[in-house]
N, C-alpha and C positions, 0 to 999 in steps of 0.2 A: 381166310375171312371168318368173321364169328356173326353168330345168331343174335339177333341185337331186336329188343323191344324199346318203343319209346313212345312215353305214355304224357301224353299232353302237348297239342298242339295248336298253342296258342302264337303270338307275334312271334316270339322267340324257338318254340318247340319247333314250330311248322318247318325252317328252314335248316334249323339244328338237325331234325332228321334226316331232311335233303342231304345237308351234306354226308351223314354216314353212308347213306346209300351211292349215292355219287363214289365213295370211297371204296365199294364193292360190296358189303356189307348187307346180311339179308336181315333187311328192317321188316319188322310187323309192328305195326302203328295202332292206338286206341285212344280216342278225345271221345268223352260224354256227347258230345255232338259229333253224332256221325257223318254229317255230312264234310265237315271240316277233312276227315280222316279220307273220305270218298274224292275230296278235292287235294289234297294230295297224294293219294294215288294216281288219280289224272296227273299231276307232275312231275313226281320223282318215280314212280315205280314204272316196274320194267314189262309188267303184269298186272293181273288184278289176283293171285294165287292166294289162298286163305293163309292162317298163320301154320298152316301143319307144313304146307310146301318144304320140299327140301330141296327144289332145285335151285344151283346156285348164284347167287346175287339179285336173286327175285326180291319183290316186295309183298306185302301183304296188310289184311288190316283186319281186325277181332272187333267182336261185338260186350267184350268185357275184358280188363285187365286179366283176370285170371287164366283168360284163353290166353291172352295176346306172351305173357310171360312161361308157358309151359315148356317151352323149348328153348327159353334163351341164357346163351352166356353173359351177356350185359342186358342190364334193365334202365334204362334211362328214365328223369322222371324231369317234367318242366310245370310244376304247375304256379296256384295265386298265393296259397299259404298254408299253415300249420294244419288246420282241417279241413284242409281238400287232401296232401296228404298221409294223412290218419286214414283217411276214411278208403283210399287208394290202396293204400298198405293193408289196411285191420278186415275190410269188409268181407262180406260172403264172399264175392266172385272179388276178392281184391288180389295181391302181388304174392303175400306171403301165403295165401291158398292154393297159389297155383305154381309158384317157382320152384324151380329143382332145388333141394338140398343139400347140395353139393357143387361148390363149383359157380355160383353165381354170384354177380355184383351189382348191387344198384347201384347208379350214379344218381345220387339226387341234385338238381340243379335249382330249385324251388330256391327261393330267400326264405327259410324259416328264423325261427329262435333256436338259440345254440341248444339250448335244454333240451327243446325238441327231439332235434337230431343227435342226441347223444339217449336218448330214449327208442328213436326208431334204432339207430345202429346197434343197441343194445335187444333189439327186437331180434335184427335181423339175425347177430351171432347167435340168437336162442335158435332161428330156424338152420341153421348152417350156412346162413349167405351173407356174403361181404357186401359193406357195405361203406360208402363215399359220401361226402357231405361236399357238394361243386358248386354252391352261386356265381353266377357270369355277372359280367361289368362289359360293357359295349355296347348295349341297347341294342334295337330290329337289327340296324345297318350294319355293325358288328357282326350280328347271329347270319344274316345275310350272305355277309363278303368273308364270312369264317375267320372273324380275326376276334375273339372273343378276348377276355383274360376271365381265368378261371380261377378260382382259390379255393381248394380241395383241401377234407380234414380224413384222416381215417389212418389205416393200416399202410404203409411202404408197401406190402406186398402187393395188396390190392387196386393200390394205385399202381403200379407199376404196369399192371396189367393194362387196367384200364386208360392208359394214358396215350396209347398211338390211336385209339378212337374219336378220346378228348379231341385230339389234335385234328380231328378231320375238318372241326371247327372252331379252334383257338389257339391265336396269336401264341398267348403267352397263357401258362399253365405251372403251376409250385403246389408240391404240397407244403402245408403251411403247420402240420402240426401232428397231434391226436383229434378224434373225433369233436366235431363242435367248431374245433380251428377254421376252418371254409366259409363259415356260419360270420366268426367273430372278425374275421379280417373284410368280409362284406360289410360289417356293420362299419367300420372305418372307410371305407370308401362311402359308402350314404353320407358318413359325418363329414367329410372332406365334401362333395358333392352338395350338401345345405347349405352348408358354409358359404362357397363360391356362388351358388345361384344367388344365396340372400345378398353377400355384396354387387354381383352383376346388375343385378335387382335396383340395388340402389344408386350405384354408377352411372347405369341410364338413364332413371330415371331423374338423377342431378344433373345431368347432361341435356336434357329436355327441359328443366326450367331453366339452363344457365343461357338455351337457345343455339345450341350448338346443334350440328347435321351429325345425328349419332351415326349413320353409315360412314361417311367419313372420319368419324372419329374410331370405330370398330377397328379400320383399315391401316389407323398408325399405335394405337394399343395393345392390336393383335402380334405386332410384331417385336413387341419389350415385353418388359417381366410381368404384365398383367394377362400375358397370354394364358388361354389354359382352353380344355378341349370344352366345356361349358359353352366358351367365348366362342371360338371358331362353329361350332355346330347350332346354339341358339341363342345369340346376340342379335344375328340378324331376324329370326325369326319373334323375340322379345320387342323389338323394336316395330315390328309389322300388327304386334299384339293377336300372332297365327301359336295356338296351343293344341289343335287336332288333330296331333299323334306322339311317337312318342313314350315317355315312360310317365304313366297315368301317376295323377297326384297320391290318389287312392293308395296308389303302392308306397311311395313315398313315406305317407302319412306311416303304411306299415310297418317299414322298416325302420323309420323314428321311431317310433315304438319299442321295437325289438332291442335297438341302441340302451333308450332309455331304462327299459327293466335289465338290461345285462349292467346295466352302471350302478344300479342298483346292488347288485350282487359284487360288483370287482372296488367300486368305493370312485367310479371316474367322475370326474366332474363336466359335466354335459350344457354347461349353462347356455352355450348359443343352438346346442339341436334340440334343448326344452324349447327355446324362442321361437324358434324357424317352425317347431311340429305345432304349435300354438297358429300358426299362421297356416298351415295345412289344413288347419282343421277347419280355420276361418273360410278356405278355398272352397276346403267340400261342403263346408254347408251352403254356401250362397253359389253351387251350381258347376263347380270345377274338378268333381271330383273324376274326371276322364281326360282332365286337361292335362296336356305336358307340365311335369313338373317346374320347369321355368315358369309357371303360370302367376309366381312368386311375386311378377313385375304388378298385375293388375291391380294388387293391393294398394300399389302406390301411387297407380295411375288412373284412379276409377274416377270419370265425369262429374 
């Protein structure tokens, strides 16, 4: 079993750690908010042992990333974006101050910008540590029930390593490239993912002036070629007009973003995730920006 830190334990991180340790795995955990870290300890750990512990398949939890990584072979990282982490990485008590120089890997799992991550990973090979670019796809319930899909950029070897840990928490897992690749195939999945909200979007909502029972219509839909996991997971929930959980618009909005300046750069023509992030924005400013991203529907349905 290996020494494993994982640093941010948010919707996603919280249970993603769970499962390493579940898997035998001595996790030592570190979220800005410590109570987070304290309340999962009460559920996955086996102990309350600090990060030096060396007994094995304990848990633990540090009062700064640079404790929490001084001993591990994998670093796992779940945070909101590009400068949460930077400042993870770069800071006084941050990852690259405290990690071994030799021998260590971070899994970043964060949805940044590919530049980004081709800037940290270019970081990490200055300190001697490998480094993985891993955005997940599955949302909470995914991170949950360990069925993630992961798309990883970096070095073969280093994923190679890293990948029977991946697995404690996802389905499905490819490396997808050179460094920044994990980055860039997440950004096609958000595109793919606008897309189909925005049509769902507007499915129902033509479905509700044409006076049809959209539950019922969900129920023979879902089972031809307009099915898609959007459909099955918040169709119904669209229709009830329930947006309070979920993958926040906010995020959304960010990774439209990320989409759009990389198309910038490769020459892709983006014309319906310009539309759709115009209408994110429209979301967050009038009070949505924590709403599930399905939230897409209210625009067409407001009183």
């Amino acid at each position: 079993m290996s020494r494993v830190s994982f640093l941010g334990l948010g919707v996603m991180g919280f249970p993603m750690a769970g499962h390493l340790a579940r898997c035998g795995h001595d996790v030592c955990v570190y979220n800005r908010t410590g109570s987070k870290a304290e309340g999962w300890l009460s559920r996955y750990g086996a102990s309350s042992d600090s990060a030096s512990s060396s007994t094995s398949a304990s848990c633990g939890s540090a009062s700064t990333a640079r404790v929490a990584v001084s001993d591990s072979d994998f670093i796992f990282i779940c945070l909101g974006a590009d400068a949460d982490v930077r400042e993870l990485l770069n800071g006084e008590d941050g990852v690259f101050a405290g990690a071994k120089s030799s021998g260590a890997i971070i899994v970043d799992h964060t949805t940044t910008s590919a530049h980004f991550t081709r800037e940290s990973h270019a970081q990490a090979r200055e300190h001697g540590i490998g480094f993985i670019d891993a955005p997940v796809s599955g949302g909470e319930r995914g991170a949950i029930e360990g069925k993630l899909s992961v798309m990883c950029g970096g070095e073969a070897s280093f994923f190679e390593r890293a990948l029977p840990l991946i697995n404690c928490y996802a389905e499905r897992c490819l490396l997808m490239g050179a460094s920044g690749s994990g980055q860039l195939s997440k950004m096609v999945n958000q595109i793919c993912i606008a897309g189909i909200l925005q049509g769902l979007s507007e499915g129902l909502h033509f479905a509700k002036c044409a006076g049809l029972d959209r539950m019922k219509l969900l129920s023979i839909i879902s089972k031809g070629a307009a099915q898609s996991w959007q459909m099955d997971n918040r169709g119904e929930s669209m229709t009830q007009g329930s947006f309070n959980f979920g993958f926040a618009t906010k995020w959304m909005l960010k990774d439209l973003g990320f989409c759009l300046e990389e198309a910038t750069r490769n020459g892709a023509n983006l014309s319906l995730v310009e539309e759709v992030a115009g209408y994110y924005k429209e979301l967050q400013a009038s009070g949505h920006a924590l709403s599930d991203s399905s939230a897409l529907i209210t625009r067409l349905e407001q009183d």
